[in-house]
N, C-alpha and C positions, 0 to 999 in steps of 0.2 A: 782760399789758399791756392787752392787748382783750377780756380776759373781765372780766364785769358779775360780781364774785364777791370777797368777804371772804378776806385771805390770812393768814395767821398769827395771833396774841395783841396783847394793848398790852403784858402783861409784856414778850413776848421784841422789844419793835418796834425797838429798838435794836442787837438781838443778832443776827438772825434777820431769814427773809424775812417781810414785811408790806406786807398795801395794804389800806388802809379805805373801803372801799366806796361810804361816802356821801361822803370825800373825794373821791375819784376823780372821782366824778359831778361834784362843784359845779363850775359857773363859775368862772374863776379867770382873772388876768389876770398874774399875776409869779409867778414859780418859781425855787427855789434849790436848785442843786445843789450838796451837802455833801459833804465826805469826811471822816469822825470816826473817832476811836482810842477804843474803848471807851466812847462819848457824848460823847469832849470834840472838838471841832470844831477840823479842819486844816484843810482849805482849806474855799475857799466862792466859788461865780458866783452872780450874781442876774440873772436878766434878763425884760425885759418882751416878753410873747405882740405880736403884729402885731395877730391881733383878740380883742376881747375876746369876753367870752359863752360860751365854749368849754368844756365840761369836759378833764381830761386823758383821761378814755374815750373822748371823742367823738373825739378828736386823735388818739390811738392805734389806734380802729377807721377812722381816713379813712387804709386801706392801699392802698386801688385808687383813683388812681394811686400814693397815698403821695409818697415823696421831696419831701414839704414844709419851706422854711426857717422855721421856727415863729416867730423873734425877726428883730431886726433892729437894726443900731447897737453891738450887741457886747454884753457882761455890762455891766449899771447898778453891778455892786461884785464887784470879784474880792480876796478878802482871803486871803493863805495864811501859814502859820505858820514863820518862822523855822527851828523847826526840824522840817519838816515835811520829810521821805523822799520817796524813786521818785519827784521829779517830773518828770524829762527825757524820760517815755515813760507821764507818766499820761495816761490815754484822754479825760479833761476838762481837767485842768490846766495840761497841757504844749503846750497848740494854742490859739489864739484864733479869735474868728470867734464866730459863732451859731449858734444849736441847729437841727439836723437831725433831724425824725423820720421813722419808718417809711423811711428809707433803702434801698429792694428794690433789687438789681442781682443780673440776671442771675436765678439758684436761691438767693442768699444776701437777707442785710436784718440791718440794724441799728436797733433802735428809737432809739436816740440817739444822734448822734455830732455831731464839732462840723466846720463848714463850714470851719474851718483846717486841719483835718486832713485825708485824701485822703478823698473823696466817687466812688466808681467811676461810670464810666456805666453807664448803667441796661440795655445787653445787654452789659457784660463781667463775665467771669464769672473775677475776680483776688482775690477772700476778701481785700481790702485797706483796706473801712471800717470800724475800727473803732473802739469804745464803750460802749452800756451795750444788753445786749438784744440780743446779737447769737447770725446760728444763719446756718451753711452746711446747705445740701442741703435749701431751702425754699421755699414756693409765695410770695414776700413780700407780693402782693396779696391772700391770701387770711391771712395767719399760721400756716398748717399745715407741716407737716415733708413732705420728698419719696415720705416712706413711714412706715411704723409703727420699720420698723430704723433710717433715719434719724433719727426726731424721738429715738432714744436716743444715737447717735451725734455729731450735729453742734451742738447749742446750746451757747456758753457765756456768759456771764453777764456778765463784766468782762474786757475786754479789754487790751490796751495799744497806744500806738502804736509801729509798729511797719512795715517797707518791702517784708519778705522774704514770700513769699507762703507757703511752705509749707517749714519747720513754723509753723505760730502759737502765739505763746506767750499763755498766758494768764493771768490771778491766781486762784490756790488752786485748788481742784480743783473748782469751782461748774461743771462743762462734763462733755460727751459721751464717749462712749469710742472717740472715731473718734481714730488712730494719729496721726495730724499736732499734735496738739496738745502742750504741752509747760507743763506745769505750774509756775507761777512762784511769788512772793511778793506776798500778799494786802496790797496799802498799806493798806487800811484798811477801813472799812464805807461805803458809798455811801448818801446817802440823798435822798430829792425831798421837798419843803416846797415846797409853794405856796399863794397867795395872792391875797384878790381888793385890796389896797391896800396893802401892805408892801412899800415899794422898795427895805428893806436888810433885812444877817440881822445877826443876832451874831456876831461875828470871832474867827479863835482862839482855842483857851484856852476858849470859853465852853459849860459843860456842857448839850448836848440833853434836852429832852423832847418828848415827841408834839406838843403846840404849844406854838409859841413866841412869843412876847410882846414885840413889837419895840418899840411906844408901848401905853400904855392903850387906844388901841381898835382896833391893829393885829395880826391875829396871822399866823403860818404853820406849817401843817397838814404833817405828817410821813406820807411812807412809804419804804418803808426798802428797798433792794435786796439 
């Protein structure tokens, strides 16, 4: 999330983890968060940054202090599919509110979670934010792990929402091999598109690519969780 560094292929960016490097960097003022079944598009929030100018690197290394509300006023379009699964406990879906990044409480952090959902205070130490980018037993101002056996044990990647502190359940097996965890069902693929002038996305049903083409001179930039 805070490393300046190319993640995976364009073949697999749909399939597989992916972050494009010169995406990451650019300026970008509206971001949509996707959830796709094999490329075709289930749900979808769009919402607009507070300031513009920002790349998503710059936003994701501002970890000390972190716990910034990134948006403001809600998703500009939340569109989900009819017959779209798991949404009563999806980590973006199922909660309203605005986007949270770099989230630290206590030795845990969540890089994104949504301000409807429970946001912990920042010395309690209850493993109860959660969303996308999330890791128990970690420095959150710095983004390192508590230890080397740590940083193997406690990340997991997609979360759900969820009350009970421990076990936490997670989706698929993208996570640590620390004992509390409890492996769930993977709803779908997660991905971030963002943009510096796109105030919608394409709504269910409509098959992704790396960019996407909302008017002739609008587009949004894909990476993939």
């Amino acid at each position: 999330w805070a490393d300046d560094t190319f993640i995976g292929t364009y073949n697999d960016a749909l399939t597989k983890d992916y972050l494009n490097r010169m995406v990451w960097r650019h300026p970008v003022r509206y971001i949509a968060l996707v959830r796709h079944q094999q490329g075709e598009v289930d749900a979808v929030k769009v919402f607009q940054f507070k300031e513009e100018g920002r790349s998503l690197l710059n936003r994701f290394q501002a970890m000390d202090p972190g716990r910034q509300i990134v948006t403001e006023g809600g998703p500009i379009q939340e569109s989900v599919s009819k017959n779209a699964q798991n949404m009563v406990d999806d980590p973006i879906f199922s909660v309203g509110g605005d986007l949270a990044f770099n989230w630290g409480y206590d030795l845990n952090g969540a890089r994104i979670a949504l301000t409807g959902g429970h946001l912990s205070p920042v010395n309690v130490n209850d493993d109860s934010t959660h969303g996308l980018g999330n890791h128990f037993a970690c420095y959150p101002l710095t983004g390192k792990a508590y230890s080397l056996s740590h940083a193997k044990l406690w990340p997991h990647e997609i979360s759900v929402i969820q009350s009970s502190v421990s076990p936490t359940k997670v989706q698929g097996t993208d996570h640590g091999t620390g004992t509390k965890y409890i492996s769930g069902p993977v709803y779908g693929n997660y991905a971030i598109y963002v943009s510096e002038d796109a105030t919608s996305f394409p709504k269910p049903g409509h098959t992704l690519d790396i960019e996407i083409d909302v008017v002739p001179k609008y587009k949004f930039f894909s990476e993939e969780l």
